[in-house]
C-alpha positions in Angstrom: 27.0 142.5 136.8 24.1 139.8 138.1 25.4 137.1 139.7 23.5 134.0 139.0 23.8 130.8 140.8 23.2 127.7 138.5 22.4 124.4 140.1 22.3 121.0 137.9 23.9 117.3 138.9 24.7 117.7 135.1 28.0 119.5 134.0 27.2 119.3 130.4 23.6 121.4 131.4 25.2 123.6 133.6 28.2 124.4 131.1 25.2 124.8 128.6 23.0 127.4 130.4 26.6 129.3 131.0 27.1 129.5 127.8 23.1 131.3 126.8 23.8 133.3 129.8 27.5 134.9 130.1 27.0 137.1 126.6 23.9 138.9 128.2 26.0 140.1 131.5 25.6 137.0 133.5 28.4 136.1 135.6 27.7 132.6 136.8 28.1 130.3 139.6 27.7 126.9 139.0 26.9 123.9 141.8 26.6 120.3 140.9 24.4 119.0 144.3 22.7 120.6 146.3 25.1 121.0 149.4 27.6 122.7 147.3 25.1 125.0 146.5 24.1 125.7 149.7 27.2 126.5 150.4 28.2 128.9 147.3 24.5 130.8 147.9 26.5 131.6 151.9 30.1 132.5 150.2 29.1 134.9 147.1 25.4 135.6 147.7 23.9 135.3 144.5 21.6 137.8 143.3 19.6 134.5 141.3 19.2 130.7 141.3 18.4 128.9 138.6 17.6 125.3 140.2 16.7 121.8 138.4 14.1 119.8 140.4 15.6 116.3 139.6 19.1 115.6 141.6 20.2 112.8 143.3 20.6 113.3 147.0 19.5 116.4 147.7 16.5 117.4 144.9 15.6 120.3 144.2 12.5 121.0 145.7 14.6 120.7 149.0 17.5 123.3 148.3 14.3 125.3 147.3 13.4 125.2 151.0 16.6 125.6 152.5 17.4 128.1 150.4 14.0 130.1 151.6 14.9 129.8 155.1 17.9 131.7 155.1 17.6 134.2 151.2 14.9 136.1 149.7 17.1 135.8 146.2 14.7 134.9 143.3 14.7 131.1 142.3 13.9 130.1 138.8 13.0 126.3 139.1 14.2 123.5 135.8 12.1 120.4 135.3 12.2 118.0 132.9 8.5 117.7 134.0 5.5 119.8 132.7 2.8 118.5 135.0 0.9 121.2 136.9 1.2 119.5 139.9 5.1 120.3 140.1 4.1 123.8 139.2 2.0 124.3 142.2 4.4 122.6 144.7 7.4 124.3 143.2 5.6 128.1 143.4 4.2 126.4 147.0 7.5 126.6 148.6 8.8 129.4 147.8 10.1 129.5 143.3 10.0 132.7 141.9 9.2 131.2 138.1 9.1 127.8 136.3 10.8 126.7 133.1 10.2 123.3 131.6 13.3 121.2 129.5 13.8 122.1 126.7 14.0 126.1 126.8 14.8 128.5 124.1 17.7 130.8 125.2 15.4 134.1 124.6 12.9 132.6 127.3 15.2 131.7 130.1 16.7 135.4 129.6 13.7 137.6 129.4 12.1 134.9 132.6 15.6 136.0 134.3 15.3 139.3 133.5 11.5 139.7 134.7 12.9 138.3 138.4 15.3 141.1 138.3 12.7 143.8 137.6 10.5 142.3 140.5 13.1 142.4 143.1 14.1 146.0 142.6 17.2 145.1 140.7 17.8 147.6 137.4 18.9 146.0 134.4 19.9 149.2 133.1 23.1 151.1 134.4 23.8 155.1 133.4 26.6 157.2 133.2 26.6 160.6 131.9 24.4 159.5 128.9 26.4 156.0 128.3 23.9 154.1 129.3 24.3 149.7 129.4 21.4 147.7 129.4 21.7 144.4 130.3 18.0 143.3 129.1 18.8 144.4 125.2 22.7 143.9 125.4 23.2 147.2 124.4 25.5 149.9 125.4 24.8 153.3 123.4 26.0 157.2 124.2 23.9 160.0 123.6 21.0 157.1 121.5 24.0 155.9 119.9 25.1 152.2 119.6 28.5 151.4 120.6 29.3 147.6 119.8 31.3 145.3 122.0 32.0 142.1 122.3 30.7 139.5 124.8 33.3 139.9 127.1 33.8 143.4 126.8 29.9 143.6 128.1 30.8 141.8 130.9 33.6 143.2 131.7 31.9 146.6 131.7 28.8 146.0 133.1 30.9 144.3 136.2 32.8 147.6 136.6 29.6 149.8 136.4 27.4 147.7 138.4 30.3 148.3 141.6 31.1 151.9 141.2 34.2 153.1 143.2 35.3 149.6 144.2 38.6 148.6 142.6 39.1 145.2 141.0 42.3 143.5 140.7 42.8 141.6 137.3 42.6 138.2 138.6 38.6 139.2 140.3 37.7 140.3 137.0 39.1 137.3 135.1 36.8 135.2 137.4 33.7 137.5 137.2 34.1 137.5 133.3 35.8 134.2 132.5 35.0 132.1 135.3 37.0 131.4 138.7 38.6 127.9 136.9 39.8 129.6 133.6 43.8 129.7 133.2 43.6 133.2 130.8 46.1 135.7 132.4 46.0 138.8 133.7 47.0 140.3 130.6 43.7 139.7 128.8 42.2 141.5 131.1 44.4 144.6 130.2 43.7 144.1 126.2 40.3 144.1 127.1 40.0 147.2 129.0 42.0 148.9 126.5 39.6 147.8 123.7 36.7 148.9 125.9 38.7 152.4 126.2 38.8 153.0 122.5 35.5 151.8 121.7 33.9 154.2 123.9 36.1 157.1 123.4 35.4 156.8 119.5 31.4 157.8 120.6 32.8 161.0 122.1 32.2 159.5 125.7 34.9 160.6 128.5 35.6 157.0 129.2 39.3 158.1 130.5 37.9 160.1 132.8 35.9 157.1 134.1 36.9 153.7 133.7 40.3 154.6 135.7 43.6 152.4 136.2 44.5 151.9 139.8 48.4 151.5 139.8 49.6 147.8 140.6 46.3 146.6 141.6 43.8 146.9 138.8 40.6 148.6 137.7 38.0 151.0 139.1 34.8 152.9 137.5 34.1 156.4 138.4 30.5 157.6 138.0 31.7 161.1 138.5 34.0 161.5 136.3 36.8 163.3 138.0 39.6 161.6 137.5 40.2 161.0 140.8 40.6 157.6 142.7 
């Protein structure tokens, strides 16, 4: 799963752009200055930031640069503004893209999604012929479609995305429903077992992959052997 860094003084906008994001495999970050997200980019490494331009204190043109002294990770710049002046200045030291307030969901998602492709970073995942793709939020077998919910996605593309490395429930209930939420661990376990018999009704091995690791959590195993 991408993790996406979100950085707004407004917690209305930030829960906002969480909201368009999370359903297309976005697991999100969110900052409400700029020091805290200077120090969330050092602690989880993001692989994207998506930055508006007018704070107070530290704006955004300013986390910009401090952020391109220490990460390559592709920033996506928010304005209120349109004027090509803040275009140039923004591209000028060191943005990735531009998106002027208001935004359609589709746009912000397919602009996201283009950083990804540029950076090297596949938005498709593929297993033995189950292949997820984050771009069309689709997850098909053999052509087929296999429909899950939001979270499901997530939690999936998550696992996938970090093959091998085992997850304890409460990791995956902040990946997929955010480090604050108060769901249990239990959720987590519904879901997985929906995800089983989803997949395993498209003929797809998914016991031989998507593995329970006793006492601790959850694994994916692009092999498929079974084994942990």
């Amino acid at each position: 799963m991408v993790q996406i860094l979100l950085v707004d003084d407004e917690p209305m906008m930030l829960d906002l752009l969480q909201l368009y994001l999370e359903p297309h495999g976005f697991h999100c970050l969110k900052a409400v200055s700029g020091e805290e997200a200077l120090n969330l980019l050092s602690l989880h490494k993001p692989n994207l930031v998506v930055l508006d331009v007018m704070m107070p204190g530290m704006d955004g043109w300013t986390v910009c640069r401090d952020i391109r002294q220490r990460s390559a990770v592709p920033i996506l710049m928010l304005t209120a503004r349109g004027e090509t002046e803040d275009l140039v200045k923004g591209l000028g030291i060191g943005a990735d893209d531009y998106l002027t307030k208001p935004f359609e969901e589709e746009e912000l998602v397919a602009r996201l999604n283009a950083l990804l492709r540029r950076s090297g970073m596949s938005c498709v995942l593929e297993t033995a012929g189950l292949v997820y793709s984050r771009d069309s939020f689709t997850l098909t077998y053999r052509k087929e479609p296999i429909r899950l919910t939001p979270k499901e996605f997530a939690l999936l593309g998550k696992l996938m995305s970090e093959p091998d490395r085992v997850f304890s429930r409460d990791s995956l209930l902040g990946h997929v429903w955010g480090w604050n939420t108060e769901t249990e661990g239990r959720t987590v376990d519904s879901h997985v077992r929906n995800l089983r018999e989803k997949i395993r009704r498209s003929g797809f091995p998914i016991d031989d992959h998507l593995l329970t690791v006793r006492g601790v959590g959850y694994k994916w195993n692009p092999r498929g052997d079974g084994y942990m």
